[in-house]
C-alpha positions in Angstrom: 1.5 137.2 -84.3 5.2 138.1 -83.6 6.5 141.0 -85.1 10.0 141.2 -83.5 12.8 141.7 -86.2 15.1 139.3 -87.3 19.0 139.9 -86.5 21.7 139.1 -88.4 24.6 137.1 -87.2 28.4 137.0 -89.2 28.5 133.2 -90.6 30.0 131.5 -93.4 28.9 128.8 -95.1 31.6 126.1 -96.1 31.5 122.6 -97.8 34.2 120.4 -95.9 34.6 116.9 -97.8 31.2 115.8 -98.4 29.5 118.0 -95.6 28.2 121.0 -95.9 27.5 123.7 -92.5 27.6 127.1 -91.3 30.7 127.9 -89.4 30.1 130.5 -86.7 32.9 132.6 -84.7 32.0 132.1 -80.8 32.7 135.8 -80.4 29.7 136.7 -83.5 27.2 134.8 -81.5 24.6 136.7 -79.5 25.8 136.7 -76.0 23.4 134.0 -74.5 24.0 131.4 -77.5 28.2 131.6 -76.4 27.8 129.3 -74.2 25.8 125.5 -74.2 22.4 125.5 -73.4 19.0 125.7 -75.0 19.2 129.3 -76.2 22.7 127.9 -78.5 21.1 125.0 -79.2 17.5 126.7 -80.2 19.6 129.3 -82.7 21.4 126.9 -84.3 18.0 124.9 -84.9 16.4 127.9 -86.5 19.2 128.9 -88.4 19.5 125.1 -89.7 15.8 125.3 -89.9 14.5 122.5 -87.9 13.0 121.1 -86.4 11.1 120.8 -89.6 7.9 118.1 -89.6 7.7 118.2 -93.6 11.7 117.6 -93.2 12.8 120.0 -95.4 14.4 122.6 -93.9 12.7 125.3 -96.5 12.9 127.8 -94.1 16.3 127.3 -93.2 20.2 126.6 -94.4 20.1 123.2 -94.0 19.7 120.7 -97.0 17.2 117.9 -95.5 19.9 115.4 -95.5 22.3 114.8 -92.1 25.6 115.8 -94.4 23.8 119.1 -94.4 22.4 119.8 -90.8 25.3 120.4 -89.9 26.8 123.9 -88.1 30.4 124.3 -87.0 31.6 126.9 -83.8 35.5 128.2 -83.7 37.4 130.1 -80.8 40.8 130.8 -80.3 42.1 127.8 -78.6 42.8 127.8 -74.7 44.8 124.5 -74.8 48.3 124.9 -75.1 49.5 123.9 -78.5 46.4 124.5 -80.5 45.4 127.0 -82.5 41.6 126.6 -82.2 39.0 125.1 -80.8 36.2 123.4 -83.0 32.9 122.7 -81.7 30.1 120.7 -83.8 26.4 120.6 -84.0 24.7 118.0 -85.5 21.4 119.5 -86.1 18.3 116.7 -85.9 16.3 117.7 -89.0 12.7 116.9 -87.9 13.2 116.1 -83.9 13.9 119.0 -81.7 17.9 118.6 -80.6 21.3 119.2 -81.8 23.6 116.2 -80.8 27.1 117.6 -79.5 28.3 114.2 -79.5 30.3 113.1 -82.2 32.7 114.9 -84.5 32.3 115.8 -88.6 35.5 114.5 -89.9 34.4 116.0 -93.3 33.7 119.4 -92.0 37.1 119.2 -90.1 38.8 119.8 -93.5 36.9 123.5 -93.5 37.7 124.3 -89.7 41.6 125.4 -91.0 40.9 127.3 -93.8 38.0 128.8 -91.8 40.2 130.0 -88.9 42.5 131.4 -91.0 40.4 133.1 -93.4 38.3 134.3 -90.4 42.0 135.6 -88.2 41.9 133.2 -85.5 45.3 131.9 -86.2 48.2 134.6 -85.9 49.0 135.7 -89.0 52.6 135.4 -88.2 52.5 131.5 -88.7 50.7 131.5 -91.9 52.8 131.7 -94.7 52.1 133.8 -98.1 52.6 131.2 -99.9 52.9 127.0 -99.0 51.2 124.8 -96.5 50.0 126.4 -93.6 49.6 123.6 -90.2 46.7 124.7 -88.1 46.5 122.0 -84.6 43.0 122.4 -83.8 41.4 120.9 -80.4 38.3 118.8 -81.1 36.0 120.4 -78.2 33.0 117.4 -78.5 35.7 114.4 -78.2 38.5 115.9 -76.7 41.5 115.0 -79.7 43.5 117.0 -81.9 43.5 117.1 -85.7 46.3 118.9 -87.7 45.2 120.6 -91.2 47.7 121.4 -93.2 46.3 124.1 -95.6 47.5 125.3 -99.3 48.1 128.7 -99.1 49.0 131.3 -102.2 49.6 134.9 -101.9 47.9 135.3 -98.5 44.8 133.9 -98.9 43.9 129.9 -98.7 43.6 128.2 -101.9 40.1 126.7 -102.5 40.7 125.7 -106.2 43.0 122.7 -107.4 43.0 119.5 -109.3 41.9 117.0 -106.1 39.0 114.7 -106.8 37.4 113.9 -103.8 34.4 110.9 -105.0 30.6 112.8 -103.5 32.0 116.0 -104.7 31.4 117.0 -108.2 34.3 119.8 -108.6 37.9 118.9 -107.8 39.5 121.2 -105.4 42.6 121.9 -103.3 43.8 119.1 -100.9 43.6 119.4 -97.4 45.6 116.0 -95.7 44.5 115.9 -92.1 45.8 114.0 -89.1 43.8 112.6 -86.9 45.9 112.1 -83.8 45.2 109.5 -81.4 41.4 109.0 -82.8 40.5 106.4 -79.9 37.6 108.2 -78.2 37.9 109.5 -74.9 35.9 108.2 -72.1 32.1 108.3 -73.1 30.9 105.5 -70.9 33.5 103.1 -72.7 36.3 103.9 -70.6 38.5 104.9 -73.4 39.2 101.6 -74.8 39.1 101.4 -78.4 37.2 98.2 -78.4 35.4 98.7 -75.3 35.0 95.1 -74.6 37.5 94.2 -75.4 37.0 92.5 -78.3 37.9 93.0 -81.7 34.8 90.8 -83.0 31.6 90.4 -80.6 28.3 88.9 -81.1 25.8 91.3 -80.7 22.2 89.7 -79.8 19.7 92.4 -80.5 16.5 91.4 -79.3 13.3 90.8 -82.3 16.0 91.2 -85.0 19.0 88.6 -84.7 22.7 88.1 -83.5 25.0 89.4 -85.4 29.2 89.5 -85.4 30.2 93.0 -85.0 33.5 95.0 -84.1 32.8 97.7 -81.6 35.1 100.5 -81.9 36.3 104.0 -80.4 38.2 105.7 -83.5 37.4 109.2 -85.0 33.5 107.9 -83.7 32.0 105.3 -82.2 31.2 103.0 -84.7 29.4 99.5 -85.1 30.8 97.1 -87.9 28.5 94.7 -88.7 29.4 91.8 -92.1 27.3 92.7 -94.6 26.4 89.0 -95.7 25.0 89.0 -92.3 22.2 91.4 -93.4 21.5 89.8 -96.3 23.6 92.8 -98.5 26.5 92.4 -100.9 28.1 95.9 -100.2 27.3 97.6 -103.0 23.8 98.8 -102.3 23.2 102.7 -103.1 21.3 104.9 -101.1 18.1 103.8 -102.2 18.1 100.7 -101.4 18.4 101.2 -97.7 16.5 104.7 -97.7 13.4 103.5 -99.4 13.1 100.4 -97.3 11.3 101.8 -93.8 12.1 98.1 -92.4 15.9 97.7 -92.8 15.8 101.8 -91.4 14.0 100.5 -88.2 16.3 97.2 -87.8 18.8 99.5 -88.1 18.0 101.7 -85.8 17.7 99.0 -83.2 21.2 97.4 -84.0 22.5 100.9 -83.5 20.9 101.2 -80.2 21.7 97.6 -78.6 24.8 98.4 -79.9 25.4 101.9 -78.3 24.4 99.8 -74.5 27.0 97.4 -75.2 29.7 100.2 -75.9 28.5 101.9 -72.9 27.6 104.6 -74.2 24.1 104.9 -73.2 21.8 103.0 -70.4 18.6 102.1 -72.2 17.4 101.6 -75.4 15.4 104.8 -75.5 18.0 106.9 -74.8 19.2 106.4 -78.7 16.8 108.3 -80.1 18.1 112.0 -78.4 21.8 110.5 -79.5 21.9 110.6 -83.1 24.4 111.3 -84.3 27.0 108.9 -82.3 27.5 105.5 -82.6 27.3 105.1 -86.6 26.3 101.5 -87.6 28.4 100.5 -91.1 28.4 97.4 -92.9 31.5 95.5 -94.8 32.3 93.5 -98.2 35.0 91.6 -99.8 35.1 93.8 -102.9 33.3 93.1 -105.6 32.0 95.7 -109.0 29.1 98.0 -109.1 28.2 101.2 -110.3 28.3 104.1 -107.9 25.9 106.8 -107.6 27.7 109.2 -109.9 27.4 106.4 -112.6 30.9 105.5 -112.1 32.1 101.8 -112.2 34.5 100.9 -109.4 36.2 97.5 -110.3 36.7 95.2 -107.4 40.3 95.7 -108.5 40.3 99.0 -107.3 39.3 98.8 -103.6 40.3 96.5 -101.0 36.8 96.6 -99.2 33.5 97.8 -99.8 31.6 99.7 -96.8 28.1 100.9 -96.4 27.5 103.5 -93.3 24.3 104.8 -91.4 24.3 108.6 -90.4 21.1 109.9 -88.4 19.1 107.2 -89.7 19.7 107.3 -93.1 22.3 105.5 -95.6 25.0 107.5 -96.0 25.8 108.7 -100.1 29.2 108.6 -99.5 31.2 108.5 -96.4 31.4 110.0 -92.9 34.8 111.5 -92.2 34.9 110.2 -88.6 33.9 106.6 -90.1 37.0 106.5 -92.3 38.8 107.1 -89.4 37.7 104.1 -87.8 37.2 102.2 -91.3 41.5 103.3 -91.5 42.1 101.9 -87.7 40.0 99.3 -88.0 41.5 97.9 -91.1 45.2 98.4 -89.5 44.0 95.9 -86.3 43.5 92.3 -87.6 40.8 90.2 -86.9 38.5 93.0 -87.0 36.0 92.6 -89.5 36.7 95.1 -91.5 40.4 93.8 -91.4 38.8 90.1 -92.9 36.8 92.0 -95.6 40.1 93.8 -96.7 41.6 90.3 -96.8 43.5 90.3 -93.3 46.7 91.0 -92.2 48.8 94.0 -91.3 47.8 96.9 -93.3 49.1 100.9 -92.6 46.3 101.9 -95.6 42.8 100.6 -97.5 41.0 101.9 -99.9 37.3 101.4 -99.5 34.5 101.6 -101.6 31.4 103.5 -100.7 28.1 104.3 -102.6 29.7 107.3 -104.3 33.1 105.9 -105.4 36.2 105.2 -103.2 38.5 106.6 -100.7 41.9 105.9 -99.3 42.5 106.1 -95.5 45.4 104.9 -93.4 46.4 104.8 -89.7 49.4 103.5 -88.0 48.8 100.9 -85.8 50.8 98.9 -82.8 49.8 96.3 -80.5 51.6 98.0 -77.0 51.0 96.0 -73.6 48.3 93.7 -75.2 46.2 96.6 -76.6 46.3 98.1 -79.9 47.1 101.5 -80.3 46.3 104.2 -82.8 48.3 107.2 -82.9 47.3 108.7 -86.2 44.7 108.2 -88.9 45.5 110.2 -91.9 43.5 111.2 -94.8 42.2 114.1 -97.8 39.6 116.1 -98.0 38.7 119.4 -99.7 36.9 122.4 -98.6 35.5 125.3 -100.1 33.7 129.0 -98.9 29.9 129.2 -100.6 29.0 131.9 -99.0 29.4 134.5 -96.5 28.0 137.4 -95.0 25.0 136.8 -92.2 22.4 134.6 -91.2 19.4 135.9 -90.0 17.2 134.6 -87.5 13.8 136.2 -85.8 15.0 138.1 -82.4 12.7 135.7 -80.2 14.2 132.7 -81.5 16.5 131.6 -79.1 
């Protein structure tokens, strides 16, 4: 039996929009976890706890769900013009990997008051009192976001009046700009629709062919029409979750789906990719009840969107997918364009299993191809805790 002592590592942990992680300085990591590999990789696991079989994560920060496997890493930025650089881990709750592929858009919302509460940002450009604007470099996609955080006397403000819908306090705003959210290169070239198509028919093999817009935006992301399924739009978590055969025909859309964005070779190569593309489903709007108990009127959202994240229904909505629910909306034809009604749009405002959110982007059709230079939307973010993590000394 191992009797090596645990150490202790300098961590926070944040809620950012409807995520929750633990937020690591580079520098506070042991020395062989500062740099990618499997000793990073195996500390974040155990301080996530995972992978767990009973899928848990009792011995562990995580929260068993993938909103809550989640662990953010800051540096002072070495690109010109940014302040830091943010690195995210998607931790796998009860498979053995973290995917660095994909952004948290939620968590992003936590990355500026983190840096500055953390002195990664020089204290010389962060006011006493107003809006502090922190340009951070995305590390796993390569694309800058600008927070602008509420300052007051010298310390970031946590507490406000902003209802964010999957958070149960209100909070201080953070707006964030997502600045050119097509994704890099990742096997699709860089396109935004990387066939070049802003509705395909996707024929995935023992399930059906199905109309779906294929999109690079804040995450790669598969749009599929809800009727299509055989779902309204306003299905809760439960619904999906508790129903192990729309999980699995899921899970095979999502992979057929990834090939055809180029984004991976083979089928089985989805299973050790997670976390990127997401797989989301759209509706005309129409009324139900969200999960809080709340009644959103059809009047009250232009849309209604359902979104996959590591397998699971999502209970409210990924960051990164609002970003590409926002650019998607702005492109017409699309179909989450048609659900919204069509036409030119600069915002929507989408329903999702918890309530609604608002998103925009600004959108132009330059040389034949539509272009995205900035997604825009709120989130709020919050310190739970901070101190150290501790992790046995032979865990990584």
């Amino acid at each position: 039996m191992s009797d090596i002592a645990q150490i202790r590592i300098p961590a926070t942990y944040m809620r950012g929009g409807t995520s929750k992680g633990v937020f690591f300085r580079l520098q506070d990591l042991p020395e062989p976890a500062r740099v990618p590999g499997r000793a990073r990789d195996r500390l974040l696991q155990r301080v996530i706890g995972s992978p767990d079989p009973y899928a848990k994560q009792i011995d562990g920060m995580g929260g068993a769900t993938s909103s809550t496997s989640k662990t953010v890493i800051l540096s002072p930025s070495t690109r010109p013009g940014h302040d830091v650089d943010y690195l995210f881990g998607q931790v796998a709750i009860d498979r053995d990997f973290v995917d660095w592929s994909g952004n948290c858009g939620n968590l992003s919302a936590a990355v500026g008051p983190f840096a500055i509460a953390s002195g990664l940002i020089d204290a010389e450009r962060v006011p006493r009192d107003g809006v502090a604007v922190v340009r951070i470099w995305q590390a796993n996609i390569g694309k800058t976001i600008v927070a602008h955080v509420p300052m007051r006397g010298g310390a970031v403000q946590e507490t406000g009046d902003f209802e964010l819908d999957g958070v149960t306090f209100p909070a201080a705003e953070v707006p964030l700009e997502f600045l050119d959210p097509a994704a890099d290169d990742d096997g699709a070239g860089g396109a935004m629709f990387p066939t070049g198509n802003v509705v395909d028919t996707l024929d995935v093999p023992g399930v059906g062919s199905f109309r779906a817009t294929l999109i690079n935006a804040g995450i790669p992301t598969i749009f599929l029409d809800a009727a299509d399924l055989g779902y309204r739009g306003t299905e809760l978590q439960d619904a999906i979750n508790s129903d192990a055969d729309a999980l699995a025909r899921f899970e095979t859309i999502r992979a057929h789906g990834a090939i055809r964005m180029g984004l991976i070779d083979s089928v089985e190569q989805a299973a050790s990719r997670q976390h990127t593309p997401k797989v989301a489903f759209v509706a005309p709007p129409a009324d139900y009840v969200a999960s809080s108990g709340k009644t959103v009127a059809a009047a009250d959202v232009d849309l209604l969107v359902r979104a996959m994240s590591m397998g699971k229904l999502h209970h409210a909505m990924m960051g990164t997918a609002a970003v590409a629910i926002g650019t998607a909306a702005a492109i017409p034809g699309t179909l989450v364009n048609l659900a919204a009604g069509g036409g030119e749009r600069s915002t929507v405002r989408f329903g999702h299993p918890s309530g609604t959110l608002r998103v925009g982007a600004e959108a132009a059709l330059q040389d034949g191809q539509w272009k995205v230079t900035k997604a825009l939307m709120s989130r709020s973010a919050r310190v739970l805790m901070e101190g150290w993590v501790r992790v046995p000394g032979d865990a990584f």
